[in-house]
Every structure is written in structure tokens, then in C-alpha cells.
C-alpha positions in Angstrom: -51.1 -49.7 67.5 -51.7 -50.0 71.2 -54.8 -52.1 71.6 -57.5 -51.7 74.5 -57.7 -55.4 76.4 -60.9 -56.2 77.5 -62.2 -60.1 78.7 -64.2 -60.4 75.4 -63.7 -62.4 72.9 -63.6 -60.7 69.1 -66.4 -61.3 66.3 -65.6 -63.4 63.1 -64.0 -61.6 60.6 -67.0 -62.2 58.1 -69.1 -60.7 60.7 -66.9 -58.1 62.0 -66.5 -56.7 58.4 -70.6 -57.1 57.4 -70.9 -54.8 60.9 -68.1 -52.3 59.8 -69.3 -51.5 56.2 -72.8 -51.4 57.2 -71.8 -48.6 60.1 -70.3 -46.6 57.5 -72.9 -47.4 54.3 -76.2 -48.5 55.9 -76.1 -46.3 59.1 -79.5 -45.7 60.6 -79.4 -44.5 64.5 -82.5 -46.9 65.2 -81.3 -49.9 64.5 -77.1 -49.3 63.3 -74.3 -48.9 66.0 -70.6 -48.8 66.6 -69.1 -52.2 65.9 -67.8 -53.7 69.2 -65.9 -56.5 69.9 -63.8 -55.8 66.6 -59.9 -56.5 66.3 -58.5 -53.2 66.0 -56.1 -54.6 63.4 -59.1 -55.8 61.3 -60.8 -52.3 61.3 -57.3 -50.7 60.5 -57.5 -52.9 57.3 -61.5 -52.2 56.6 -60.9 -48.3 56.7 -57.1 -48.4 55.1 -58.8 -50.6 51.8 -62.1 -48.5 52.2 -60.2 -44.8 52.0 -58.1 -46.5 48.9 -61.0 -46.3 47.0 -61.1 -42.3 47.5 -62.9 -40.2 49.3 -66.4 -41.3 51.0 -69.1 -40.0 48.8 -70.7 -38.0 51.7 -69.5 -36.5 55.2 -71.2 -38.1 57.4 -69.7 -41.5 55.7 -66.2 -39.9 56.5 -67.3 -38.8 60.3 -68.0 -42.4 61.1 -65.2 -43.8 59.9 -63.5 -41.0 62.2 -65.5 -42.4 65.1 -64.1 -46.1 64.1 -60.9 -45.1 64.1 -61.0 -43.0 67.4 -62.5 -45.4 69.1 -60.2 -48.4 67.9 -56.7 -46.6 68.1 -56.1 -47.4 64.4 -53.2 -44.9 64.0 -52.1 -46.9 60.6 -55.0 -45.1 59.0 -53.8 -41.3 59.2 -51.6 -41.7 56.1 -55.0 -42.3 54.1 -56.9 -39.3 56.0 -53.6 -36.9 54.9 -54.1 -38.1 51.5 -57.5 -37.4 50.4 -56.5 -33.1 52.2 -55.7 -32.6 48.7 -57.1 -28.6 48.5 -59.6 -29.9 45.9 -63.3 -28.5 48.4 -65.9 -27.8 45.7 -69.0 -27.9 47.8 -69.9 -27.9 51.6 -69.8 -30.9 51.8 -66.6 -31.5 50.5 -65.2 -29.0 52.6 -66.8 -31.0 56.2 -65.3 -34.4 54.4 -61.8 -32.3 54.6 -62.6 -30.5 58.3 -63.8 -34.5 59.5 -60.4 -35.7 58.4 -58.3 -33.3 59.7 -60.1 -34.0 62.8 -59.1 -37.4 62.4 -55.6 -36.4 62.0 -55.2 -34.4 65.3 -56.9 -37.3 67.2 -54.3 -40.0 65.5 -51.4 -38.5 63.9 -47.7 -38.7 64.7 -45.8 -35.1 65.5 -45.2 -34.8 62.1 -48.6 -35.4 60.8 -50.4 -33.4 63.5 -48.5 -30.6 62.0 -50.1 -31.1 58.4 -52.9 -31.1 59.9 -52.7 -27.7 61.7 -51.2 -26.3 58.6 -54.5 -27.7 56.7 -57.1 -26.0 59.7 -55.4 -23.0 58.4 -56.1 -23.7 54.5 -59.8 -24.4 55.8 -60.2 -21.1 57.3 -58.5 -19.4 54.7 -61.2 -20.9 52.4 -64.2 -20.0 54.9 -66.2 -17.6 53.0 -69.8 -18.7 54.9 -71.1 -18.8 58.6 -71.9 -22.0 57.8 -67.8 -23.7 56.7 -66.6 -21.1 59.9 -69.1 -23.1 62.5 -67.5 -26.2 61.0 -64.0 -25.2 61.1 -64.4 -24.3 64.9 -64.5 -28.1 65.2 -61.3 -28.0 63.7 -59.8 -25.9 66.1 -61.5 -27.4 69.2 -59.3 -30.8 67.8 -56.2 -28.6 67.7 -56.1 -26.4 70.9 -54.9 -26.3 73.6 -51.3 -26.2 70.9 -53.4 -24.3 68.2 -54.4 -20.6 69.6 -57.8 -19.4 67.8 -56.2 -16.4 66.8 -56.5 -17.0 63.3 -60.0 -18.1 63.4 -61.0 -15.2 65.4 -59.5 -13.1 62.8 -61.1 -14.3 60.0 -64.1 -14.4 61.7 -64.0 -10.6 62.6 -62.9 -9.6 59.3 -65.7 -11.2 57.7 -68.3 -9.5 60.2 -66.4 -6.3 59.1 -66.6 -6.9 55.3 -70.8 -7.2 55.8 -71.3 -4.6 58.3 -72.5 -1.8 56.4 -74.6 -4.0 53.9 -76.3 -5.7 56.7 -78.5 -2.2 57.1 -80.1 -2.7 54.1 -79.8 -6.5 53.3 -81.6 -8.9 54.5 -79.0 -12.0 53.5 -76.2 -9.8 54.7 -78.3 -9.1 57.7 -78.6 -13.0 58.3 -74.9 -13.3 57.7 -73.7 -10.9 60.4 -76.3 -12.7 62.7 -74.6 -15.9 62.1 -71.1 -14.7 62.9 -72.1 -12.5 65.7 -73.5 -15.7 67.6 -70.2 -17.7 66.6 -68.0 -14.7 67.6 -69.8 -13.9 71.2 -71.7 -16.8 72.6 -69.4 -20.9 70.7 -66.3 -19.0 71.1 -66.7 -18.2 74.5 -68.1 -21.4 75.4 -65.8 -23.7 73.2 -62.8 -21.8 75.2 -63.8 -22.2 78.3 -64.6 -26.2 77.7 -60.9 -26.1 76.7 -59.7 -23.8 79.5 -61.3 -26.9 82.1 -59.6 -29.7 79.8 -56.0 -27.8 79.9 -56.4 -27.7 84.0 -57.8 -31.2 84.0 -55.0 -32.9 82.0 -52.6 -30.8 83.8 -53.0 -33.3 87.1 -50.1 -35.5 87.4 -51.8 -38.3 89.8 -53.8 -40.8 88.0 -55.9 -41.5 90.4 -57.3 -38.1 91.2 -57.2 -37.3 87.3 -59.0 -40.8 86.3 -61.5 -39.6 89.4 -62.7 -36.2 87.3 -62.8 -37.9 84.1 -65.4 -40.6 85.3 -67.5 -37.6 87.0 -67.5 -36.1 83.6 -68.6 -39.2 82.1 -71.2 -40.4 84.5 -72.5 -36.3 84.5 -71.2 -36.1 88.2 -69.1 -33.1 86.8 -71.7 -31.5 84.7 -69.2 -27.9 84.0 -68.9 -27.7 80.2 -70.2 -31.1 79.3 -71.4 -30.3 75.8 -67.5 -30.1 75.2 -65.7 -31.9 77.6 -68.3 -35.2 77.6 -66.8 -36.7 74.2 -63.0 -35.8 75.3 -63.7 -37.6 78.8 -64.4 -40.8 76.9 -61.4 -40.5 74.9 -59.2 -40.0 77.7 -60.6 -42.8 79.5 -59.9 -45.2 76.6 -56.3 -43.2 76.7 -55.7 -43.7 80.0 -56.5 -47.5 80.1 -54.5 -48.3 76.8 -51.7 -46.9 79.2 -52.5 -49.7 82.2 -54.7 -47.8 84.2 -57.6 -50.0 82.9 -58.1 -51.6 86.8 -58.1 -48.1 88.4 -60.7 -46.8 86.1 -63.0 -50.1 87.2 -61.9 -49.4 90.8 -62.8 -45.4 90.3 -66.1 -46.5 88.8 -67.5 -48.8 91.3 -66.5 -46.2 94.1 -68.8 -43.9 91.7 -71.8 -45.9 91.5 -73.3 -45.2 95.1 -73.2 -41.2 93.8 -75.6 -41.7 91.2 -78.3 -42.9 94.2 -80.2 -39.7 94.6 -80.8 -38.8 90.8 -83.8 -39.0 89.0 -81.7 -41.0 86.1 -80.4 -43.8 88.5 -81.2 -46.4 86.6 -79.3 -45.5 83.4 -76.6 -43.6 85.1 -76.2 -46.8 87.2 -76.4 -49.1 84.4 -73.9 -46.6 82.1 -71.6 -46.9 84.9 -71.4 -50.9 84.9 -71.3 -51.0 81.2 -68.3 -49.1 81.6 -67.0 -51.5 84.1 -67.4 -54.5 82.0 -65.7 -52.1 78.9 -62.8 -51.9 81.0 -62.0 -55.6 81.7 -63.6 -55.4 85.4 -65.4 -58.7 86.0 -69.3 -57.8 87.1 -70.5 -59.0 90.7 -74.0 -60.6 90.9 -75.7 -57.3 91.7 -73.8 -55.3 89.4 -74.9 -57.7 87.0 -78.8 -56.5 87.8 -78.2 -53.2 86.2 -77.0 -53.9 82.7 -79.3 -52.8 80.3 -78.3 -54.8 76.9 -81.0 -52.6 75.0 -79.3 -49.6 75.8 -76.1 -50.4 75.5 -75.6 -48.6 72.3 -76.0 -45.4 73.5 -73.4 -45.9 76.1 -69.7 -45.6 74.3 -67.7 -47.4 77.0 -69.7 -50.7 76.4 -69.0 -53.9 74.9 
């Protein structure tokens, strides 16, 4: 597991594992937040004794132990996610728990395990007989492309538009149905491929510097051109880049940022998101750096401590 360094110091174990099980068990987005500050190694353990058990009773349960894992590198975990894909979807929320985990897998897995988990995108979409489990299993796919075409989606999607076409005239639930594809066919199709289309050209440049430069201008909304897709991936490749060394060149990108976000009516939180971000990535704050961090909003800022 390649670990993120930062200049912080990690919580107690006792602490770090009350935090951890009340993210998964006890979340509430008022008051419960990502557990920082946590030795990766520790929450590799939490979520690799906590999958043991079996699956998560809920989804969202499942999601945010995705996020845990994402966010901490824990790569040991993906032999629990591939277990518990066991084919066995009885209700929609079953069949997120499975889409959640495959996510998990693409994010994480080794060669060999990225490709059960394309093979298992497919199973899902095979077994996507509702608007509802399609919109879920394009999350799927976003976690799989650029390497996974949507092809297959797009195919079942059509075919299913085609099998309620002539009862939609004189249906109303087939009527609803058709609406439901139509909008994921024609309007988060074309979007979701177009997000992707600007990630492929993105992670295409080979100099760090200029490549680290676009991903802080997506993450500081300098670069606002697909956001709602690219925002979350920016993040990740951030974290990506510095587990790779880059860490000082991301601080030294994001201090050069900083005077950009002058003008904008959100200068204040932009600023402060910005030297949160700093501080994430090992930089040490100046004195008037320092003036902008806002501890109370610190949670809604990923790349903080």
C-alpha cells in the first residue's frame, strides 16, 4: 500500500477505530465526516474485519466504506469487495451494494482483479431490467472507461426503449419507463462521455507540472468544463499524483493558484479550500496563509486534514 505522507501526526487507534465505525454505522452529514489523520494500515484492517462479517446491511453503508478505502489507498481490501460479487442481487438495493463494489474494484484492483470487475459491470447490465439499476450501472461504467467502451450499456439501454415503445401509447408506467431511458440515452450519456472525453485528454499530458496545473483548476473550480464529472476524479488524481512524489509541486501549484481565486464572489472558501489543500499535502502554512483556514468547514473540503 503506498501511503500519502503528510506532517500530521495519526489518531489513537481506540479513537481512529470509534471515528471509522461510526462513519460507516452512525453517519449523519451534520455532524459525521471522513475520518482523517487515520493510519491507512489501520483502516485496511477496520474495513478487511468489517467486510468479513458479510455484506453491509445497506448501500450507502457499502458506498462509504468505498470512500474510506479510495481515499486511504487500502488496496488489501479488494479481495473482500470481489468476494461478496457473488450474482446473489435480490432487491435494488442489493444490486447498488454490488454496482458500489465493483466501483470499488476499478478504483483499487490489480490487472487481474480490474478485469472481474469489468466482467461483473457486464453481469449488472445484463440483470438491468429498470431505469432505475441502468442510471446506477452508468456509475459503473463511468469507473471503467476510458478501457471499458459503453457499447454494451448503450445496447441494452436501446433495446429496452425498444421492448416498451409501442406500450408506452397506451400505458402510463410504460410511458414513465421510456421517459426514464430516453433522458439516460440522450441527455447522462452524452454528458457522462464528454466528462470522460476531457479526462482521457487531461491524463494524456506527460509533464507534471502542466498536468498537476489543470487538475488543481478543476479542483479549486478554476476549470469549471464538466465538473459534475471530472470534480471527484481531480481529487483522486491529486492524491495519485502526490503518492507518486509530486506532493511539493502540487503545494507549489496551489499557492501560485490562490491569487486566481481574488475576483470571485466565493473567495473566501475557495481561498480557504485551497490552503486546506496545502496543509493536506505536507506544505507548511505561512502566517497569512494561516488566516484563511476555516476549521468548521473543513469537512466539506476532501483534501484536508
Amino acid at each position: 500500500m503506498t501511503e500519502l505522507k503528510t506532517h500530521k501526526k495519526y489518531k489513537p487507534e481506540a479513537v481512529a477505530l470509534t471515528e471509522l465505525h461510526r462513519f460507516i454505522y452512525e453517519y449523519d452529514p451534520r455532524a459525521v465526516h471522513m475520518p482523517k489523520r487515520i493510519e491507512p494500515a489501520l483502516v485496511e484492517r477496520f474495513l478487511r474485519d468489517e467486510l468479513g462479517k458479510g455484506r453491509p446491511r445497506y448501500s450507502d453503508e457499502a458506498a462509504r466504506m468505498i470512500w474510506l478505502s479510495d481515499f486511504y489507498n487500502t488496496r488489501g481490501v479488494v479481495p473482500s469487495f470481489i468476494g461478496l460479487l457473488t450474482g446473489k442481487e435480490l432487491t435494488d438495493d442489493e444490486f447498488l451494494t454490488s454496482v458500489v463494489f465493483a466501483v470499488g474494484v476499478s478504483y483499487l484492483g490489480n490487472d487481474v482483479q480490474w478485469n472481474f470487475g469489468r466482467a461483473y459491470y457486464h453481469y449488472l447490465i445484463s440483470i438491468s431490467d429498470t431505469p432505475h439499476r441502468l442510471s446506477n450501472v452508468v456509475t459503473c461504467y463511468e469507473a471503467y472507461a476510458p478501457r471499458e467502451t459503453v457499447d454494451a450499456l448503450a445496447k441494452r439501454i436501446d433495446d429496452m426503449m425498444a421492448s416498451v415503445q409501442q406500450q408506452a401509447t397506451a400505458d402510463d408506467r410504460a410511458r414513465k419507463t421510456l421517459n426514464d431511458l430516453q433522458n439516460i440515452r440522450a441527455n447522462r450519456l452524452p454528458r457522462l462521455l464528454a466528462g470522460l472525453a476531457a479526462e482521457m485528454e487531461l491524463a494524456g499530458i506527460t509533464v507534471p507540472a502542466t498536468r498537476i496545473s489543470r487538475l488543481v483548476e478543476i479542483y479549486l473550480d478554476l476549470d469549471e468544463g464538466h465538473n459534475e464529472i471530472l470534480g471527484q476524479w481531480a481529487e483522486r488524481q491529486l492524491r495519485r499524483e502526490a503518492r507518486e512524489g509530486r506532493a511539493a509541486l502540487i503545494v507549489s501549484t496551489l499557492r501560485h493558484a490562490i491569487p486566481r481565486l481574488a475576483g470571485r464572489e466565493d473567495k473566501d472558501e475557495s481561498t480557504a479550500r485551497a490552503v486546506h489543500a496545502i496543509e493536506f499535502f505536507g506544505g507548511k502554512l505561512s502566517v497569512e496563509e494561516q488566516k484563511h483556514v476555516r476549521p468548521s468547514r473543513k469537512w466539506l473540503d476532501p483534501l484536508s486534514e
